[in-house]
N, C-alpha and C positions, 0 to 999 in steps of 0.2 A: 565054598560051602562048608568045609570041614572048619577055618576063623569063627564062624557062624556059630553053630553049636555050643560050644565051651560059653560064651558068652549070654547065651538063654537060658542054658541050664537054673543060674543062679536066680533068675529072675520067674524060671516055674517054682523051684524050691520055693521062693517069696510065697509068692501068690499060693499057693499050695499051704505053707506054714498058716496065714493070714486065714487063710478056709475055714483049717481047720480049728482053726481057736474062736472064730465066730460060730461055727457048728459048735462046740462046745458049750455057751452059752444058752442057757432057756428061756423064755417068753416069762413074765412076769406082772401082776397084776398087785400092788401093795394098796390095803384098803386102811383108809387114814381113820377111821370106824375104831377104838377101841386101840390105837395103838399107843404103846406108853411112852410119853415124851419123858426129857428127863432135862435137866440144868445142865450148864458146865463151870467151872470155878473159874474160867477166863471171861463168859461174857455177864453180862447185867441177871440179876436173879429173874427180872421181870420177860426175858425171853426163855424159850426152850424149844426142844426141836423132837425131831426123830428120824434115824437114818432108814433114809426107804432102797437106797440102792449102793452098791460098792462101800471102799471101806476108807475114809475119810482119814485114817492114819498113814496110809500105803498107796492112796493114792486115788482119783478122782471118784466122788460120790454126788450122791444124790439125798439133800436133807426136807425136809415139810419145819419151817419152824415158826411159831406163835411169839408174837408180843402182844404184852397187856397194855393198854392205851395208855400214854404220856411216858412209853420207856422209851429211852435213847440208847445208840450204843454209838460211844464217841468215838472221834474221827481215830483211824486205825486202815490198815491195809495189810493185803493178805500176798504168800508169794505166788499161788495160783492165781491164775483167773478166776471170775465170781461170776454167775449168771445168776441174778433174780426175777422172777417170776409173781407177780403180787395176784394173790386169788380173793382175799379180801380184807375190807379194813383201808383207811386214809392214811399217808405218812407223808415224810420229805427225806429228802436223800441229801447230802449235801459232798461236794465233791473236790475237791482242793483245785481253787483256782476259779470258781465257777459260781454262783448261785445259786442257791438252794430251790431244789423240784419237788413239787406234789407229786404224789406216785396215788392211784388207788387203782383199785382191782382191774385186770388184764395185762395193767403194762408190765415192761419189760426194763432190766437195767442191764447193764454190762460194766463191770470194772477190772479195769486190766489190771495183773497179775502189781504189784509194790504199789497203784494206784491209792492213794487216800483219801477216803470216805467217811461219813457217818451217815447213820441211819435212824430215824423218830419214828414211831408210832402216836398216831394222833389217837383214829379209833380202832381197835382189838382188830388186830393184822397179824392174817395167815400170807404166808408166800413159800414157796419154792426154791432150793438154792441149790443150784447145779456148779461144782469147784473142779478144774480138771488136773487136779493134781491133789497131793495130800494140804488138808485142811491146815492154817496157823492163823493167828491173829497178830500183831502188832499194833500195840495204841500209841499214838504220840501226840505230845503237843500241840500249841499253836504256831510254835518254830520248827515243827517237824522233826524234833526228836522225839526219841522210842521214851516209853517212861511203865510202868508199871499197870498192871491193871487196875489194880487195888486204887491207885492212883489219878487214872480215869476217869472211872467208875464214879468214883468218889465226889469228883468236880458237878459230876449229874443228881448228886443224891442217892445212887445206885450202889448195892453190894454187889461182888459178884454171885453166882449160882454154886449152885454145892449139885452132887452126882445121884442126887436121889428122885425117883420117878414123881412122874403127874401125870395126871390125865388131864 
């Protein structure tokens, strides 16, 4: 009985640490009503977002982000995993290796973490982007090398975004 002990201790502390950092946490209700989305200089000017939960530099968040219809954002992958969420609005996804999918309102996508994608908007598309780790982008070619955004971007017609709000 006394072997016993020594060896559970460490595993109430767990459980116990774990508690308490969930207890720490609040309940939260973020209303997408009025909230000011903003650009960013890595993706296409034609998308913008808004961070509704955690902090997407540090590590897994929660974004709401809008494209304006016929924006693309070319094929790229991120070091997180991605979860999207499409609430509304038509698009296609397209996935390295794979054919290209209609997405519209409800579904669900999952891209695993250096996974390479791209994303269209046909008609004016809201969706949901849950990342569990700190957010990046990476754009690459058709031979799958890395290559610039500016670069991209550029191949679609698209500038990137700049850091100044919208609604």
């Amino acid at each position: 009985m006394r072997h016993r002990l020594p060896s559970v201790i460490p595993i109430v502390l767990i459980a116990g640490f774990a508690m308490a950092q969930q207890s720490e946490q609040q309940p939260q209700l973020v209303k997408a009503e009025g909230a000011k989305f903003v650009s960013s200089p890595v993706m296409p000017e034609c998308v913008s977002f808004v961070i509704q939960h955690g902090d997407p530099k540090a590590g897994s968040s929660i974004s709401l982000l809008k494209f304006a219809s016929g924006c693309t954002v070319p094929m790229h992958w991120h070091s997180a995993n991605e979860h999207l969420m499409f609430v509304s609005g038509t698009g296609q996804i397209e996935m390295k290796g794979e054919q290209p999918h209609t997405w519209k309102a409800g579904d669900y996508v999952f891209n695993p973490g250096r996974h390479q994608h791209q994303l269209s908007c046909a008609s004016g598309c809201t969706l949901h982007r849950f990342v569990d780790g700190p957010i990046d982008i990476h754009y690459v070619d058709a031979a799958g090398n890395e290559i610039t955004a500016e670069k991209a971007l550029a191949e679609f017609g698209e500038r990137p975004g700049g850091a100044m709000a919208k609604n």
